[in-house]
Backbone as JSON, one array per atom type, in Angstrom:
{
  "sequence": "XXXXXXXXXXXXXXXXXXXXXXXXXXXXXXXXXXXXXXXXXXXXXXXXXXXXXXXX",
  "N": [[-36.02, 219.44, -95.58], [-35.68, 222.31, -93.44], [-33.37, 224.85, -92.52], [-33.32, 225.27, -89.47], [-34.18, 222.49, -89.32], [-32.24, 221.11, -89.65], [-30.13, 222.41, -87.89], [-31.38, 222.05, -85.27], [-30.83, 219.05, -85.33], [-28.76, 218.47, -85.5], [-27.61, 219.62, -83.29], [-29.06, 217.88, -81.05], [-28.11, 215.48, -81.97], [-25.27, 215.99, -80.82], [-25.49, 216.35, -78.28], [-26.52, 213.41, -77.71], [-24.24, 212.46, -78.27], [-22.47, 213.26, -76.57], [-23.48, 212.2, -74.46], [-23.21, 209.85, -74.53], [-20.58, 209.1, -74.41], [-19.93, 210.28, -71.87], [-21.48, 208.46, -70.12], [-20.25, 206.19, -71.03], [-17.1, 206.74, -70.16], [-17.75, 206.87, -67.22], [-18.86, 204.34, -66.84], [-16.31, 202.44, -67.56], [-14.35, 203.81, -65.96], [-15.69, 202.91, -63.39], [-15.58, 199.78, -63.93], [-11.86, 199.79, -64.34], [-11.69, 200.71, -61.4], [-12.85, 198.21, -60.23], [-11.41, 196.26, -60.93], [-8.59, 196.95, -60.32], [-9.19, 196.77, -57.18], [-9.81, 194.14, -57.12], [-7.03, 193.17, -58.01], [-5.17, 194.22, -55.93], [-6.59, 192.83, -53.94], [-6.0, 190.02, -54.7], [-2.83, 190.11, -54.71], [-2.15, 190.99, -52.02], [-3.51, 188.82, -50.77], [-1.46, 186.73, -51.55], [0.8, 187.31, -50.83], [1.73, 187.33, -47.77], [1.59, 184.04, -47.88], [3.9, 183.88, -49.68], [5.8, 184.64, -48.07], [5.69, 183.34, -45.77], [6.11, 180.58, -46.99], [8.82, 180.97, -47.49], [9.97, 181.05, -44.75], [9.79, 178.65, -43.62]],
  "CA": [[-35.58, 219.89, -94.26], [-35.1, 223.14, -93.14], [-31.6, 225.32, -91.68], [-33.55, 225.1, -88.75], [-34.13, 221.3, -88.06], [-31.23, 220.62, -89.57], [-29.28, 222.57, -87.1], [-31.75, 220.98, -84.14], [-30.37, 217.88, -85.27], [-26.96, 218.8, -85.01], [-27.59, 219.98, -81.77], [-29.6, 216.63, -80.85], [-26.7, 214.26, -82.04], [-24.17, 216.58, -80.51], [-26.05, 216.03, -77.52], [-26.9, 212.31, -77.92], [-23.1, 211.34, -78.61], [-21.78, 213.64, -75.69], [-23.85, 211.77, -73.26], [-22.97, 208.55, -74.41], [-19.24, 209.8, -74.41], [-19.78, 210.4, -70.7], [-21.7, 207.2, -69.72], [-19.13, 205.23, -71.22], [-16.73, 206.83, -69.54], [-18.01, 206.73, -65.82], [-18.75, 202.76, -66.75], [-14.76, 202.5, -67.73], [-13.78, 203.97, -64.24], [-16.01, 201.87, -62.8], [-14.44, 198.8, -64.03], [-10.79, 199.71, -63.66], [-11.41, 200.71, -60.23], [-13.25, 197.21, -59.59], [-10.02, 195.67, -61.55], [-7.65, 197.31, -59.46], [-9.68, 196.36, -56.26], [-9.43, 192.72, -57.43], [-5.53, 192.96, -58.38], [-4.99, 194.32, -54.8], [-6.83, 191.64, -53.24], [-5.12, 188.91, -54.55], [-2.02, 190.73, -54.35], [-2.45, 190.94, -50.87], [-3.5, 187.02, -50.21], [-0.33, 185.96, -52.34], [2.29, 188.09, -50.39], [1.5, 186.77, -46.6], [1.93, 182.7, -48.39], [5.12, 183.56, -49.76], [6.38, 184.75, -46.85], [5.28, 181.92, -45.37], [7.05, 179.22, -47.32], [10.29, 180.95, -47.16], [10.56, 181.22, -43.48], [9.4, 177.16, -43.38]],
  "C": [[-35.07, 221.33, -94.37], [-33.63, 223.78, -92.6], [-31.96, 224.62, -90.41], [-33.62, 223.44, -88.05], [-32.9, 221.04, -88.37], [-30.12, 221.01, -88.33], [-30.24, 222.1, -86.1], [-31.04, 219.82, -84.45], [-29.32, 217.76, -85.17], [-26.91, 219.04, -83.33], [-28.1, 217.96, -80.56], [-28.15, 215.91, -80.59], [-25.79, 214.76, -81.29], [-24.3, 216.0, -78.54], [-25.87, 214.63, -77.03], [-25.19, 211.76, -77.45], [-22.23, 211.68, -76.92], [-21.81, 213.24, -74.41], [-23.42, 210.73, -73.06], [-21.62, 208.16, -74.02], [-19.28, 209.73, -72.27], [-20.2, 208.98, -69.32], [-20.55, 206.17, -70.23], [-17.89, 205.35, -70.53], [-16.67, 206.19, -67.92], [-18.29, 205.11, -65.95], [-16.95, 202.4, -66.79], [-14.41, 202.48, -66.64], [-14.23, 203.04, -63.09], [-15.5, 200.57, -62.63], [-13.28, 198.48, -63.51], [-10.73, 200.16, -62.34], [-11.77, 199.33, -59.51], [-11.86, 196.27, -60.1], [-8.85, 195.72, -60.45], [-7.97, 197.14, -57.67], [-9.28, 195.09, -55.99], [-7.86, 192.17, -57.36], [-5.13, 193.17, -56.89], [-5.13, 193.18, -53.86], [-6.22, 190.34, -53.26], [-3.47, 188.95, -54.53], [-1.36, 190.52, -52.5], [-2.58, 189.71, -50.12], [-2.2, 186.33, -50.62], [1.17, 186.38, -51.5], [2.54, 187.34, -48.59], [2.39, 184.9, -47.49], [3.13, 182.51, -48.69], [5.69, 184.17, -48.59], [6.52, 183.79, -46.08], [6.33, 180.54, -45.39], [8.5, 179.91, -47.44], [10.65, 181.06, -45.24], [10.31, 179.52, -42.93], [10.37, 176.52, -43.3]]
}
């Protein structure tokens, strides 16, 4: 192997990892925003009920 591919391949991987780095990311956010969607929601159904049984 040459300087040359070797530094393409540096470049490549650098590439490769930075993307994956970023897809993993934007999946992550994805998640904890569907998480925190979820936590809300039942949040939200649970708070009305107790209200509920204390005024019973």
């Amino acid at each position: 192997m040459s300087r040359t591919d070797i530094a393409l391949l540096a470049v490549a991987a650098y590439i490769a990892v930075m993307t994956l780095v970023r897809l993993m990311k934007g999946r992550r956010d994805t998640l904890v925003a569907d998480v925190q969607r979820q936590v809300d929601a039942r949040r939200g159904q649970k708070r009305p009920a107790k209200t509920q049984d204390k005024a019973a």
